[in-house]
C-alpha positions as CSV (number, residue, x, y, z in Angstrom):
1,X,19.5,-40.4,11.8
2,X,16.1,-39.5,9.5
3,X,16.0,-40.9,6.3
4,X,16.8,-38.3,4.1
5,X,13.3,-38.4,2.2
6,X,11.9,-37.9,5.8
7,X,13.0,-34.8,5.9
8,X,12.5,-33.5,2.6
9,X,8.7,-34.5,2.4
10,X,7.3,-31.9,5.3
11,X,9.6,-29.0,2.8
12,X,7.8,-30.5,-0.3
13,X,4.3,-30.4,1.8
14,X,5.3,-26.6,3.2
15,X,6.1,-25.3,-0.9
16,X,3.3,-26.8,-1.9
17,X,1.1,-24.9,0.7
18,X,2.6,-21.8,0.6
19,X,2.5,-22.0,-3.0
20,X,-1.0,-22.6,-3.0
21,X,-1.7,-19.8,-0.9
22,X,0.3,-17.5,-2.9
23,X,-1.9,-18.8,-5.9
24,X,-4.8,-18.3,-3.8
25,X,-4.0,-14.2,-3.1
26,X,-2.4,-13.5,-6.7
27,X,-6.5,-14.5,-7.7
28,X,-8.0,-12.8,-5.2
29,X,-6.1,-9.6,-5.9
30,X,-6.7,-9.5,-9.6
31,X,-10.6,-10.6,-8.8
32,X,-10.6,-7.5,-6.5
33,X,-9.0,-5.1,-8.8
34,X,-10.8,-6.3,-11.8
35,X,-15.0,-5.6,-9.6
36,X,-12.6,-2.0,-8.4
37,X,-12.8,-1.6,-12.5
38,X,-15.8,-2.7,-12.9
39,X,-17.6,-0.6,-10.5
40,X,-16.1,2.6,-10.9
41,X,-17.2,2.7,-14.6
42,X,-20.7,1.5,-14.0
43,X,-23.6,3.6,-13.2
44,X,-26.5,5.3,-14.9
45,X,-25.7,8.3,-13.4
46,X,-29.6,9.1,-12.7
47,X,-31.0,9.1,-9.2
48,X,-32.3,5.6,-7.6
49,X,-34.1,5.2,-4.6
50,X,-32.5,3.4,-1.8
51,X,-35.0,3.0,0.9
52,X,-37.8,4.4,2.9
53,X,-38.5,5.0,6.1
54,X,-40.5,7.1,8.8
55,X,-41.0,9.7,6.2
56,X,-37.5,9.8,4.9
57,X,-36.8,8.7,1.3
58,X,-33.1,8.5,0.5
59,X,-31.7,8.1,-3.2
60,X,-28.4,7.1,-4.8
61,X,-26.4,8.4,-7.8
62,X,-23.8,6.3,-9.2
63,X,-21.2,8.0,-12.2
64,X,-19.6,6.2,-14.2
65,X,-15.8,6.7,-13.7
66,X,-16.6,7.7,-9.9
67,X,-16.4,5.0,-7.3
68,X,-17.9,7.4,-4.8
69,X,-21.9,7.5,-4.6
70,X,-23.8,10.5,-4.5
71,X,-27.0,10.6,-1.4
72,X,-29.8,12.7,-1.5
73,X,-32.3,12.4,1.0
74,X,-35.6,13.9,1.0
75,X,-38.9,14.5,3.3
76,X,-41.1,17.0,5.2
77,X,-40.9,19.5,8.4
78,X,-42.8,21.6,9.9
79,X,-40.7,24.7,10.0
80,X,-40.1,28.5,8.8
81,X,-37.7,29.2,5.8
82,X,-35.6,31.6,8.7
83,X,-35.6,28.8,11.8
84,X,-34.1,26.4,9.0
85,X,-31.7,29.0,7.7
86,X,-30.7,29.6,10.9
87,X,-29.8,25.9,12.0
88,X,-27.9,25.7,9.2
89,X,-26.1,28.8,9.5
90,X,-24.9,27.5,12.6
91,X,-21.1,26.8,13.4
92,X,-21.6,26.2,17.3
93,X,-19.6,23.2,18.6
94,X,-23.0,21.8,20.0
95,X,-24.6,21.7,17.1
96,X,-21.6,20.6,15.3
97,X,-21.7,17.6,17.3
98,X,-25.2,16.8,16.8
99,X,-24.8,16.5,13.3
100,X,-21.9,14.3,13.2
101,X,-20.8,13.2,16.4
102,X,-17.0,13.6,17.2
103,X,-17.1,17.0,15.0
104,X,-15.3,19.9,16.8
105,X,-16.1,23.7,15.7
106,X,-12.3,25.1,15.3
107,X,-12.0,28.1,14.2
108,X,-14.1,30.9,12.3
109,X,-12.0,31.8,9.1
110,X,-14.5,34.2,7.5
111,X,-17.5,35.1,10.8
112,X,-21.2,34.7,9.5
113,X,-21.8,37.7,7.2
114,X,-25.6,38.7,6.8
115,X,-25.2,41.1,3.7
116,X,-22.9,38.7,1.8
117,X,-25.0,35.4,3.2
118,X,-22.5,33.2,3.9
119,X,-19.1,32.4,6.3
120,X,-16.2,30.1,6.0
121,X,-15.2,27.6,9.1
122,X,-12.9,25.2,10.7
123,X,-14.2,22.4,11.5
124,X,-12.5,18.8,12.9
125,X,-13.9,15.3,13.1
126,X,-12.5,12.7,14.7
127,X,-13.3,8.5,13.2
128,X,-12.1,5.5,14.9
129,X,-8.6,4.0,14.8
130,X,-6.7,3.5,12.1
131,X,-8.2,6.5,10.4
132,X,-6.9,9.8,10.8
133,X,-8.8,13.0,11.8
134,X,-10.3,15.1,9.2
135,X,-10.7,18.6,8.5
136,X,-13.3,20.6,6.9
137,X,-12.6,24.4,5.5
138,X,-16.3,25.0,4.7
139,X,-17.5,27.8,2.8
140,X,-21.7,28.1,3.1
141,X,-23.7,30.7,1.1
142,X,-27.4,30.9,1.4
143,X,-29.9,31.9,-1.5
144,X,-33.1,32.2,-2.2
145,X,-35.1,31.8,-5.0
146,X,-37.8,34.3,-5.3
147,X,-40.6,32.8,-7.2
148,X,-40.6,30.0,-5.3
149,X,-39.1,31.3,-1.8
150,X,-36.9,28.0,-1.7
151,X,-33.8,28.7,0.7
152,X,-31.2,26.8,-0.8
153,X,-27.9,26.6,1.7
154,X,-24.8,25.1,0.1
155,X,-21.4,23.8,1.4
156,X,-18.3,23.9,-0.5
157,X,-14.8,22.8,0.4
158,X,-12.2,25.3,0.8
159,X,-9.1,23.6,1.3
160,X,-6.5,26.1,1.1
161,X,-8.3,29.0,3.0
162,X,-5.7,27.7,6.1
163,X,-2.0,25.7,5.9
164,X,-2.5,22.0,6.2
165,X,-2.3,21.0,9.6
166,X,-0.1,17.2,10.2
167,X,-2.7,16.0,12.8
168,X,-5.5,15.7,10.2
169,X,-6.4,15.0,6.1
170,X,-8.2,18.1,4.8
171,X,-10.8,17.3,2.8
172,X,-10.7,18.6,-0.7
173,X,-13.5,17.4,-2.0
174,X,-17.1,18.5,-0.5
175,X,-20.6,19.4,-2.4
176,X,-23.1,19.5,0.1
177,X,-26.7,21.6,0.2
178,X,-29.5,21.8,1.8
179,X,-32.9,22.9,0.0
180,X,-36.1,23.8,1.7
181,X,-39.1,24.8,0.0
182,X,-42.2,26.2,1.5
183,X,-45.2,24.1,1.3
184,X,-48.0,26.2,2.6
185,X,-49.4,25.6,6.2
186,X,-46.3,25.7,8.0
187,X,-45.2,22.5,5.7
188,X,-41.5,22.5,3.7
189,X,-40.1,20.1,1.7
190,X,-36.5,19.0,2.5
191,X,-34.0,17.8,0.2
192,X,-30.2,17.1,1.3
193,X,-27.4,16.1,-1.1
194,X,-24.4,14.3,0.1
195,X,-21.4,14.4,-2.1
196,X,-18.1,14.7,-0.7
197,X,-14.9,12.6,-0.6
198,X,-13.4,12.4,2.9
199,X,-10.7,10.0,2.0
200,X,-12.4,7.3,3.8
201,X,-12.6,3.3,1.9
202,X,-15.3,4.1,-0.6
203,X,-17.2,0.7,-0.2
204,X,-17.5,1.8,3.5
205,X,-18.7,5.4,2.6
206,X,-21.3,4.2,0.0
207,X,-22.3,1.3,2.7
208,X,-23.1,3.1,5.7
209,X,-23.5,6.9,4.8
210,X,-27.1,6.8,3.3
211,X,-28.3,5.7,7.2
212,X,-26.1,8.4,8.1
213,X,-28.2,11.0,5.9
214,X,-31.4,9.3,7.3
215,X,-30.4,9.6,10.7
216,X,-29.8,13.3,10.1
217,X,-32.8,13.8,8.1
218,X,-35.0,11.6,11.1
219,X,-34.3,13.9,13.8
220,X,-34.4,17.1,11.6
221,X,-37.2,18.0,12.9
222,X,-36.4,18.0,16.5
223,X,-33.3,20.4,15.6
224,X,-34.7,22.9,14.2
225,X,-37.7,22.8,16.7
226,X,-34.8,23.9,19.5
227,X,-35.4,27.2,21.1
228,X,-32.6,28.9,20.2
229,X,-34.0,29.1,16.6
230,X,-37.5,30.7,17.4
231,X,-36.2,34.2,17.5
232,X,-33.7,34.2,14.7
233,X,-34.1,37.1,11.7
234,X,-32.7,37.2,8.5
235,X,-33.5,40.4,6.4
236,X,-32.8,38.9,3.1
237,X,-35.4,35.7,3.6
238,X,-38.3,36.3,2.8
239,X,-41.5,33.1,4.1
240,X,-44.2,32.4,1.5
């Protein structure tokens, strides 16, 4: 037979581990919980610029209580104020996909209307496993402002324009626009906010969505040079 102490050291050696380990995550879970506090109430809540790049400057805003960043991007195309308004007026399911791919065009809630400006849509995107799909009730108004002739398009959520569906998470939270302002020669200045809350791990959203909006903002130029743009009218945009 084993000597009694035999036996008993490999339980003393197995507590001691696992009581080490459990040690080991109590102080990483209060570490983590303790930066979680620590970021969400930092931030100066003023605009910082993240990078630059072929053209493309993107910024940051952090607020302080908000663990979510805020993205603008900004640069230059060569473009009218109606082509752009019309790009972005857009709900086809091609287009839909260019922007963000695995977005689906669903369903048209409130159809484009030209006196009002604006149109409410359905639209679904799908994200790698173990995240859920997501739906977006988008409601997008166009304006323009006359002294300058900037065309500002904006995109708000509008969660309960439609039941909640069980295949996806509706996102609530979305404050999106996209500002063009005419430059003379052909020239317009972009500017595109990002500010929405999809649900998604935040320090993965503020990580990779600013080479998202350059991405986007990269190949802007090549979207709105498509030919299904050149012929579009709008009677209530006026070009500088």
């Amino acid at each position: 037979m084993k000597d009694e102490n035999t036996i008993k050291k490999p339980r003393r050696v197995l507590r001691a581990i696992l009581k080490g380990l459990s040690l080991t995550a109590a102080v990483i879970a209060v570490a983590l919980i303790t930066w979680h506090f620590v970021w969400t109430y930092s931030g100066s809540n003023t605009w910082v610029r993240e990078f630059e790049k072929n053209g493309v400057t993107v910024y940051s805003l952090k607020t302080p209580g908000v663990a979510l960043k805020q993205f603008k991007a900004v640069t230059r195309v060569k473009t009218t104020l109606t082509r752009a308004t019309a790009a972005m007026a857009s709900t086809d399911a091609e287009d839909c996909n260019e922007w963000a791919p695995g977005c689906t065009s669903e369903k048209a809630i409130q159809p484009w209307s030209s006196d009002a400006m604006a149109y409410t849509h359905l639209f679904r995107l799908t994200f790698p496993s173990p995240f859920s799909p997501r739906e977006f009730l988008i409601h997008a108004h166009v304006t323009q402002d006359q002294p300058t002739k900037a065309v500002l398009v904006r995109f708000e959520a509008a969660p309960d324009a439609l039941p909640r569906n069980p295949c996806c998470v509706r996102v609530e939270t979305l404050h999106n626009w996209w500002k063009f302002t005419p430059l003379g020669n052909g020239q317009v200045e972009v500017e595109a906010l990002m500010n929405a809350d999809q649900g998604l791990p935040y320090p993965m959203v503020n990580h990779f969505v600013p080479f998202g909006l350059y991405s986007v903002c990269h190949d802007l130029q090549a979207f709105l040079d498509k030919p299904k743009w050149q012929n579009a009218r709008f009677d209530r945009i006026q070009e500088q």
